[in-house]
C-alpha positions as MATLAB code, in Angstrom:
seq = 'XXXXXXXXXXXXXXXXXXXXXXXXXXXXXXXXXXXXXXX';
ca = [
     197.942 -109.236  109.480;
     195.177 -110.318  111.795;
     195.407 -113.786  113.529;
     192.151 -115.175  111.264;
     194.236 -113.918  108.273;
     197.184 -115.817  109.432;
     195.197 -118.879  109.879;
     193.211 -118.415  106.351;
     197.022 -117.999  104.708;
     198.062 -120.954  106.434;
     195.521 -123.103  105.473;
     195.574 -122.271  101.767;
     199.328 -122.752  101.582;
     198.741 -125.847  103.091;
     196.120 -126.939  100.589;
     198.301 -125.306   97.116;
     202.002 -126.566   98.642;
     201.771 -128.717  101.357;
     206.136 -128.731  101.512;
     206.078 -125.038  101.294;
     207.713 -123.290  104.094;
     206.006 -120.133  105.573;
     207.095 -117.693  108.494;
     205.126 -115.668  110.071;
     206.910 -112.940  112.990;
     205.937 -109.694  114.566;
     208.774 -106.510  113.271;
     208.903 -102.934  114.891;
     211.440 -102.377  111.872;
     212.605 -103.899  109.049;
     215.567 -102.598  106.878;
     217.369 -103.420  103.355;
     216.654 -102.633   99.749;
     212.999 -102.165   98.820;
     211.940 -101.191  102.055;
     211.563  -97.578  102.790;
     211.951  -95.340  106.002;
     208.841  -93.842  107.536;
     209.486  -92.337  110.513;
];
């Protein structure tokens, strides 16, 4: 996700749910069900 995508997201949660709780974080991998290996 882009920074200006980020911000757009934000905003419009913001707007919709202001007590809505949203994290944003950079992964190099993420496992568990529903996510599948690439590599």
């Amino acid at each position: 996700m882009k920074r200006s995508q980020a911000v757009q997201l934000r905003n419009y949660i913001k707007k919709v749910q202001p007590q809505a709780f949203m994290m944003i974080t950079n992964s190099s991998e993420i496992i568990g069900k529903g996510f599948r290996n690439t590599i």
